[in-house]
Residue frames as a rotation matrix with the C-alpha (Angstrom) as fourth column:
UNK 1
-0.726 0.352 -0.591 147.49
0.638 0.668 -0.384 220.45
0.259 -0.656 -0.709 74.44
UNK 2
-0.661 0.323 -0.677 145.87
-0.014 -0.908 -0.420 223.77
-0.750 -0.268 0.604 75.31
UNK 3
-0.636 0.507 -0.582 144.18
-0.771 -0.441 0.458 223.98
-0.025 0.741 0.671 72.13
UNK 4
-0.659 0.421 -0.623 142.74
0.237 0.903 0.359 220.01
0.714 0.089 -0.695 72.48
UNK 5
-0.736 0.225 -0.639 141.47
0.659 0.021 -0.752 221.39
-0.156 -0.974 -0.164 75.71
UNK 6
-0.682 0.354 -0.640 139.87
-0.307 -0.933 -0.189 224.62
-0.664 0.068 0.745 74.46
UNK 7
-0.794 0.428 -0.432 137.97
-0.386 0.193 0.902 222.55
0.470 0.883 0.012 71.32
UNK 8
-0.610 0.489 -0.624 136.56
0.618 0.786 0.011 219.99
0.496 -0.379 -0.782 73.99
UNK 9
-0.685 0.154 -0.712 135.14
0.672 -0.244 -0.699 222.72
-0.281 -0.958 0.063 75.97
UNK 10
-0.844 0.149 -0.515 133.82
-0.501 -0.562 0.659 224.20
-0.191 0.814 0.549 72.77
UNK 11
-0.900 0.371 -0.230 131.93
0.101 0.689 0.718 221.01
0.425 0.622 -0.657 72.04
UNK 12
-0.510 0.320 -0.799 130.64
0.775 0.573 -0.266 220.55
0.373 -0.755 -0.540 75.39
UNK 13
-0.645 0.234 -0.727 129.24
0.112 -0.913 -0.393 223.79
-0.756 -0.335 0.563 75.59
UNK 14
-0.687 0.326 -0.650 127.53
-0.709 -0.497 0.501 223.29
-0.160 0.804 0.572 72.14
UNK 15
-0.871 0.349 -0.347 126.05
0.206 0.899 0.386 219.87
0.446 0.264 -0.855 72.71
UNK 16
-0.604 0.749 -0.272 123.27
0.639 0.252 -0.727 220.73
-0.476 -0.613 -0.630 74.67
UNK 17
-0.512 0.327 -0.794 122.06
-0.525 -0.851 -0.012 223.24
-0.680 0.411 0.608 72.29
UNK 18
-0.826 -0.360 -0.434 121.68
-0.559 0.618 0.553 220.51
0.069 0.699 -0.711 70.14
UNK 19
-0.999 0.045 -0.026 120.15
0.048 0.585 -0.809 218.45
-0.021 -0.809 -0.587 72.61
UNK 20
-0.696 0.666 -0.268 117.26
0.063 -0.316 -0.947 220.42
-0.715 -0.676 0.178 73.54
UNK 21
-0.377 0.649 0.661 113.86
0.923 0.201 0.330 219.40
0.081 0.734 -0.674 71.40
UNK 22
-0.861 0.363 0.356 111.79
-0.096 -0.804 0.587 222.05
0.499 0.472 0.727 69.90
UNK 23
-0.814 0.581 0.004 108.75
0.107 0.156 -0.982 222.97
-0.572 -0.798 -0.189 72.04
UNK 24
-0.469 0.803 0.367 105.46
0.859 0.512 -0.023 222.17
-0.207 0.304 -0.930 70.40
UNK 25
-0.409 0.796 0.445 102.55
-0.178 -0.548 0.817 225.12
0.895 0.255 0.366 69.40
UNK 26
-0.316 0.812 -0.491 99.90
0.946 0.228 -0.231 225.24
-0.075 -0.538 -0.840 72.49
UNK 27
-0.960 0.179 0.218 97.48
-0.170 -0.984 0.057 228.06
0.224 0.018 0.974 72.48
UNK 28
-0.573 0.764 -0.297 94.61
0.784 0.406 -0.471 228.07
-0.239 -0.502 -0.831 74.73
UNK 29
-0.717 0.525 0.458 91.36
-0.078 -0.714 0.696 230.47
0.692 0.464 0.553 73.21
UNK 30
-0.594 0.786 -0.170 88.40
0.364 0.075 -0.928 231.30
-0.717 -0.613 -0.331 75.56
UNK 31
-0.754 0.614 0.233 84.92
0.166 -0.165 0.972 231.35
0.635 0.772 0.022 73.21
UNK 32
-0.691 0.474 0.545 82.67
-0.476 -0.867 0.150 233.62
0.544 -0.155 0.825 73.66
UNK 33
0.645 0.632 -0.429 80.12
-0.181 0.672 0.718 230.48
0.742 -0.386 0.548 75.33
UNK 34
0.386 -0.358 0.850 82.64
-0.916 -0.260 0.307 230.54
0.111 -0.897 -0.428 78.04
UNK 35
0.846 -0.513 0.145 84.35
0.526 0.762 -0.378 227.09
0.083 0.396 0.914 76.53
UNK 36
0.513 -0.844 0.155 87.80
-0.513 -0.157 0.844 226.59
-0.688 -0.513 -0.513 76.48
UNK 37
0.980 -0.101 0.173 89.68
0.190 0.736 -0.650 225.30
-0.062 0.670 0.740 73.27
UNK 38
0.403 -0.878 0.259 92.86
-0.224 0.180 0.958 224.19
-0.887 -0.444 -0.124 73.35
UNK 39
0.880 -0.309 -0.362 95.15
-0.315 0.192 -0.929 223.87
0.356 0.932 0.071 69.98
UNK 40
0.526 -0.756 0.390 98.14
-0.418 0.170 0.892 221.76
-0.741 -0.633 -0.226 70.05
UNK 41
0.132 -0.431 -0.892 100.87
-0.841 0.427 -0.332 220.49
0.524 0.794 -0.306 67.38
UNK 42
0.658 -0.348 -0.667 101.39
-0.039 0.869 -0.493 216.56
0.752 0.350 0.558 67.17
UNK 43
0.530 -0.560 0.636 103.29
-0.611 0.268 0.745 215.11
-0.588 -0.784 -0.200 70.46
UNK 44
0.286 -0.467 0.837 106.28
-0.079 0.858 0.507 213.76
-0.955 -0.211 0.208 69.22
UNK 45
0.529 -0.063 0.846 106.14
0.848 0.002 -0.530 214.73
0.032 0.998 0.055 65.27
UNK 46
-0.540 -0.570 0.619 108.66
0.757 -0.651 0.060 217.30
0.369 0.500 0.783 62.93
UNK 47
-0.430 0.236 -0.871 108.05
0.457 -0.775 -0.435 220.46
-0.778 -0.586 0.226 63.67
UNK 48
-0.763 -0.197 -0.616 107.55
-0.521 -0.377 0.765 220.83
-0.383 0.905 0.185 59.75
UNK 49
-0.382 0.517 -0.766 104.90
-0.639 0.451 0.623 218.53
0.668 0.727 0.158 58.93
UNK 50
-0.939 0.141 -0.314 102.30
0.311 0.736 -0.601 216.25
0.147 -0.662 -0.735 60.95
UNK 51
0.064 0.997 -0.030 99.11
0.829 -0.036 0.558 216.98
0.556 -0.061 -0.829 62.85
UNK 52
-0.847 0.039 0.530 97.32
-0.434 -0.625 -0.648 219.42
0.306 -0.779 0.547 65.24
UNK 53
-0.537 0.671 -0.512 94.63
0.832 0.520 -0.191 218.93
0.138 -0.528 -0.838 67.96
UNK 54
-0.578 0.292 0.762 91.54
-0.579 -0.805 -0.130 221.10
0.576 -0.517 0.634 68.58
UNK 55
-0.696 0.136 -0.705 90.43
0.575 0.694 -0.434 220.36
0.430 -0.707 -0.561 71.74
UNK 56
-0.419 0.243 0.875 87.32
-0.574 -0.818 -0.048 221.69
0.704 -0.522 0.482 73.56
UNK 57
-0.815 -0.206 -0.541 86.73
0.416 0.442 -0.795 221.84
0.403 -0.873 -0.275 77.07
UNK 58
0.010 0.685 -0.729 83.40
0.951 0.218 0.218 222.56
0.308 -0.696 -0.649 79.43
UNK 59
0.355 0.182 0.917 82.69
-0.109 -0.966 0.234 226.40
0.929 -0.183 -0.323 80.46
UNK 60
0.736 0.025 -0.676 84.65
0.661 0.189 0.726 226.80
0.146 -0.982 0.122 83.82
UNK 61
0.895 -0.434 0.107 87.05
-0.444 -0.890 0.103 228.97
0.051 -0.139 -0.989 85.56
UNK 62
-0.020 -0.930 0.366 90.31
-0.609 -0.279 -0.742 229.10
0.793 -0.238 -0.561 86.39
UNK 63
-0.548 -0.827 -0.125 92.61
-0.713 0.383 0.588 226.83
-0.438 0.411 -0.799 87.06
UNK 64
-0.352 0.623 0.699 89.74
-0.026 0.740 -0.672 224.27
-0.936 -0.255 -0.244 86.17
UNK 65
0.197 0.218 -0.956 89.24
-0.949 -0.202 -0.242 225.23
-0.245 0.955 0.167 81.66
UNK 66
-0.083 -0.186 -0.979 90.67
-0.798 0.600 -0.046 222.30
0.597 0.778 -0.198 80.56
UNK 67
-0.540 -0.053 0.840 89.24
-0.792 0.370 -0.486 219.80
-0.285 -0.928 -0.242 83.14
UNK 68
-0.343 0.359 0.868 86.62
-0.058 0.914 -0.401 218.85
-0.937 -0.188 -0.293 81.32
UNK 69
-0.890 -0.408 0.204 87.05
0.214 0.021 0.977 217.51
-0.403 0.913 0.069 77.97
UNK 70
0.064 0.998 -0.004 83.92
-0.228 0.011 -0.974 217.62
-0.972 0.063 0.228 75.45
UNK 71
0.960 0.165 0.224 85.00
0.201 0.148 -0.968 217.18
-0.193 0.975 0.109 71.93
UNK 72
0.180 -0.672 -0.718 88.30
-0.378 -0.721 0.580 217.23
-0.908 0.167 -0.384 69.33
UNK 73
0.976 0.005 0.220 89.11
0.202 0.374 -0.905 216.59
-0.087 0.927 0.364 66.04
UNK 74
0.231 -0.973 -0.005 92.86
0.315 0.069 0.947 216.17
-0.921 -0.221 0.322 64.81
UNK 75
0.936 0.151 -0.319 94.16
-0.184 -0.563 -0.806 217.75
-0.301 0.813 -0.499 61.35
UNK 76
0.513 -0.597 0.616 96.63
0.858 0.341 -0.384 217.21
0.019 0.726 0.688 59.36
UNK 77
0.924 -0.188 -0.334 99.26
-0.179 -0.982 0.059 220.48
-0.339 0.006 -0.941 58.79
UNK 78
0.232 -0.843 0.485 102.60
0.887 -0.022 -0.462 220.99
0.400 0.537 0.743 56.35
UNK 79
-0.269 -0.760 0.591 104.46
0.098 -0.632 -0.769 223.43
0.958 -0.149 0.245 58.21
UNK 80
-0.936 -0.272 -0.221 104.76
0.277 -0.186 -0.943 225.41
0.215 -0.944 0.249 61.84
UNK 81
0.629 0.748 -0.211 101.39
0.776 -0.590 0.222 226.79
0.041 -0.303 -0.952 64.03
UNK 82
-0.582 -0.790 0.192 101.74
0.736 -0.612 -0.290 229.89
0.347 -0.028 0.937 63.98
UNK 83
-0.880 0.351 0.319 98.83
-0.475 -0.670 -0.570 230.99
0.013 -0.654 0.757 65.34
UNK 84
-0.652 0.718 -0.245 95.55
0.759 0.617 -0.209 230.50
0.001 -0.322 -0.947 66.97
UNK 85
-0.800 0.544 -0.252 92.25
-0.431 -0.814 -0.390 233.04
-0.417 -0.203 0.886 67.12
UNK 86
-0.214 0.937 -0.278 88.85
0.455 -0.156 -0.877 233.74
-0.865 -0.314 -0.392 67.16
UNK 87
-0.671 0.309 -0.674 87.09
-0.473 -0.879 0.068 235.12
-0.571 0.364 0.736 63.66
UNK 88
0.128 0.970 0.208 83.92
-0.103 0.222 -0.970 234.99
-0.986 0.103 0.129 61.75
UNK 89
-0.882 -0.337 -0.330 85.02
-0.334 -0.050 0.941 233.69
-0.334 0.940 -0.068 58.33
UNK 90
-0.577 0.537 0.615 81.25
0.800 0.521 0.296 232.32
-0.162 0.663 -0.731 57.34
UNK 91
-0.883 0.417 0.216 79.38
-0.368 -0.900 0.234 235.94
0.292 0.128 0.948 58.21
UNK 92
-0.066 0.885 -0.462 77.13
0.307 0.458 0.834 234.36
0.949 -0.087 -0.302 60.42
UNK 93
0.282 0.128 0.951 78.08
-0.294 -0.932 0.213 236.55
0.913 -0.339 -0.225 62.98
UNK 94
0.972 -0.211 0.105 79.68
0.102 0.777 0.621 233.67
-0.212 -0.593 0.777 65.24
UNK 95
-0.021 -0.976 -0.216 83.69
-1.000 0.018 0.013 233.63
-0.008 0.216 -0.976 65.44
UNK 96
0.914 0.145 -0.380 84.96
-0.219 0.963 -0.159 230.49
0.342 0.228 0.911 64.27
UNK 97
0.460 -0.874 0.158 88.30
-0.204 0.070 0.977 228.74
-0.864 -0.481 -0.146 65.50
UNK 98
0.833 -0.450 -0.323 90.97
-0.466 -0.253 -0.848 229.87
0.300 0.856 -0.420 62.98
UNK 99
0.383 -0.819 0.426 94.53
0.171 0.516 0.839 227.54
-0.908 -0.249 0.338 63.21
UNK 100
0.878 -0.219 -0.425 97.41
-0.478 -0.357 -0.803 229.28
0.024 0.908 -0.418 60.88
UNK 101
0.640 -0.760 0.112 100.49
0.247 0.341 0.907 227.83
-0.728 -0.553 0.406 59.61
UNK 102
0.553 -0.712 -0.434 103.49
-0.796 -0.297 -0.527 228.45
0.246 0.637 -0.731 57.34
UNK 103
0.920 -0.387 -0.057 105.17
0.246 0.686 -0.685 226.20
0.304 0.616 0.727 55.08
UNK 104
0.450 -0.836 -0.313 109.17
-0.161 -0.421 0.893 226.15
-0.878 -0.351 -0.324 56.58
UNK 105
0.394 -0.336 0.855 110.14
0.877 0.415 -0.241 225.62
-0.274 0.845 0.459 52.45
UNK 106
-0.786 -0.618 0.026 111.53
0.607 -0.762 0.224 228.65
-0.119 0.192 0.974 50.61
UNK 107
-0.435 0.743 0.508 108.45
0.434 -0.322 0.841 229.67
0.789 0.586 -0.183 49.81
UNK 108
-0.966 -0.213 -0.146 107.18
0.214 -0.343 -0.915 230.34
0.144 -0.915 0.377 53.01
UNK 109
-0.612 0.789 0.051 103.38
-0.087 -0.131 0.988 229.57
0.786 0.600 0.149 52.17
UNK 110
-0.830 0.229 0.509 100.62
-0.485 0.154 -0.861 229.99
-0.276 -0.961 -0.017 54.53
UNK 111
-0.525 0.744 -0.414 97.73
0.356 0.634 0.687 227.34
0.773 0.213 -0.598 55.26
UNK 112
-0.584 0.394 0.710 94.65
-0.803 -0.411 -0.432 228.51
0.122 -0.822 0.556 57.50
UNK 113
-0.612 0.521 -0.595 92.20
0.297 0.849 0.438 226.12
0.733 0.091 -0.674 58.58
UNK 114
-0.619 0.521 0.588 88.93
-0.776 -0.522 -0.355 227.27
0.122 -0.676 0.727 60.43
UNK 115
-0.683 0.376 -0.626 86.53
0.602 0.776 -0.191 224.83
0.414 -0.507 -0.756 62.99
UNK 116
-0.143 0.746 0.650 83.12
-0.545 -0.608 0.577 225.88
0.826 -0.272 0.494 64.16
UNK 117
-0.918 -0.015 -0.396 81.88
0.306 0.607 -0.734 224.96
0.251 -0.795 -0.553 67.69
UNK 118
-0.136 0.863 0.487 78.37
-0.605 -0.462 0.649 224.62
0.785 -0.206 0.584 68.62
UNK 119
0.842 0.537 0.045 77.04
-0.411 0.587 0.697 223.10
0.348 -0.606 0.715 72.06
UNK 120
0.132 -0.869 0.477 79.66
-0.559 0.332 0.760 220.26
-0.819 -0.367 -0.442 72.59
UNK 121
0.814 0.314 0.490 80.59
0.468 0.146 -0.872 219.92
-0.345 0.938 -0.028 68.77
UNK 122
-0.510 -0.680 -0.527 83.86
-0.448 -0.314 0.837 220.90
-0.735 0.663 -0.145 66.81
UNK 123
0.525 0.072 0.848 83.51
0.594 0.682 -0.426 220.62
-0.609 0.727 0.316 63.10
UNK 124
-0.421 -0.871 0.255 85.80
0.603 -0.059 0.795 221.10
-0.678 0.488 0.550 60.41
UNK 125
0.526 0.686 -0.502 84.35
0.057 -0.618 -0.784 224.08
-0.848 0.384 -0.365 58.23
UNK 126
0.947 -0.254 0.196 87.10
0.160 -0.156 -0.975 224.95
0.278 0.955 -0.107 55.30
UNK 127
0.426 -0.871 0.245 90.77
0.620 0.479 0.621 225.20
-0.658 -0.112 0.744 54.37
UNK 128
0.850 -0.523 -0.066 93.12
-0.226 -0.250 -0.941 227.20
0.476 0.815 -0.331 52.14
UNK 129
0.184 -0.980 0.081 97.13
0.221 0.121 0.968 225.99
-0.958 -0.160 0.239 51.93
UNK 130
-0.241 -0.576 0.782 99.53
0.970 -0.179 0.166 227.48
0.044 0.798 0.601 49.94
UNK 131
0.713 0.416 0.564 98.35
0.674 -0.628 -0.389 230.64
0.192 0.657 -0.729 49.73
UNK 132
0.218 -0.866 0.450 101.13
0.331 -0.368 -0.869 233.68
0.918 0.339 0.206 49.38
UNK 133
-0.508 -0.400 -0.763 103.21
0.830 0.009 -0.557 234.02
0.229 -0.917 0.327 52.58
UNK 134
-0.951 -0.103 -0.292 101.81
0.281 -0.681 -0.676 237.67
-0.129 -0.725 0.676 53.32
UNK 135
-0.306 0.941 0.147 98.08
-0.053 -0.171 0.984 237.06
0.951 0.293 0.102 52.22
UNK 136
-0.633 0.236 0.737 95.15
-0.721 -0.524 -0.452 237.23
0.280 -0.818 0.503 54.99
UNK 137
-0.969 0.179 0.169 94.17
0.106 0.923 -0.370 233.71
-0.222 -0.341 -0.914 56.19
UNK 138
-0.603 0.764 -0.230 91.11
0.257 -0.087 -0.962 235.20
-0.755 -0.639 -0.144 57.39
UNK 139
-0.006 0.310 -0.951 90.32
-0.747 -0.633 -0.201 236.99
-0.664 0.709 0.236 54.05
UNK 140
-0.408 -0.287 -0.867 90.91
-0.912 0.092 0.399 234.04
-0.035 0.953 -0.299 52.36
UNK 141
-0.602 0.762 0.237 88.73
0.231 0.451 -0.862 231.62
-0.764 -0.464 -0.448 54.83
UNK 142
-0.232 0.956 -0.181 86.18
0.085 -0.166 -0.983 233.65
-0.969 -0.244 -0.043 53.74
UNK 143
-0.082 0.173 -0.982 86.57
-0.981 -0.186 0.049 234.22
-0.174 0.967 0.185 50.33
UNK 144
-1.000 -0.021 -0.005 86.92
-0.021 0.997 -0.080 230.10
0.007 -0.080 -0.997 50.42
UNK 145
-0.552 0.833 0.027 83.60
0.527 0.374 -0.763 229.65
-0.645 -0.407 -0.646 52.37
UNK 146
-0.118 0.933 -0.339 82.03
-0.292 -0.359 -0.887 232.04
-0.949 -0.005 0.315 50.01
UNK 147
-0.489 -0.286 -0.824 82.75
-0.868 0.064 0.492 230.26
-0.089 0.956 -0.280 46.98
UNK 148
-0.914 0.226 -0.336 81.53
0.206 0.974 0.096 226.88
0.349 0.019 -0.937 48.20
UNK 149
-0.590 0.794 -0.146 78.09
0.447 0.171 -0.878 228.35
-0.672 -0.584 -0.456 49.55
């Protein structure tokens, strides 16, 4: 009886672990124009595979960045965000918005994906996926962007 007791209390201690959903990517960036862009994974999708949002928002302060909307574009993505930032992959001396992820397969491939912002404007600039888990997105942005220009 003791031991029926001791399993149940086992369970019931393990079920909420279970329970508890996986918390989304969010990563808020401040650009250098005093804008506010907001990356998010897919409300409601795998944590492995689905979309992201960049979102930008109106120059303003605190608590008040993300008040007012101005522009986003949604993306596709095969694996986790794993990060957000700020870098100049065309050499135009402007940081673009980099969004990295990694592939949760064995492989463990990463995919960057970089967005320029001018005025109240996102646009979708260039891609690499797949490339070897410990390569440099950023290095490889650019080598991208300089191949196609």
């Amino acid at each position: 009886m003791m031991r029926i007791w001791a399993v149940a209390i086992v369970l019931l201690l393990l079920a909420p672990a279970h329970a508890v959903a996986q918390i989304p990517f969010v990563s808020k960036l401040k650009l250098p124009t005093g804008q506010t862009v907001v990356v998010v994974e897919g409300d409601f999708e795998a944590r492995s595979i689905g979309s992201f949002s960049v979102r930008l928002y109106e120059a303003a302060s605190a608590p008040d960045e993300t008040t007012f909307f101005i522009s986003g574009l949604i993306h596709h993505r095969d694996g986790v965000l794993e990060k957000a930032m700020l870098a100049d992959v065309d050499g135009d001396q402007y940081p673009e918005i980099i969004v990295i992820a990694r592939s949760v397969g064995t492989g463990g491939y990463v995919s960057a994906y970089a967005f320029s912002f001018a005025k109240d404007k996102l646009l979708f600039r260039a891609a690499v996926e797949e490339i070897a888990p410990d390569a440099d997105p950023v290095a490889a942005l650019l080598k991208s962007k300089n191949k196609h220009d």
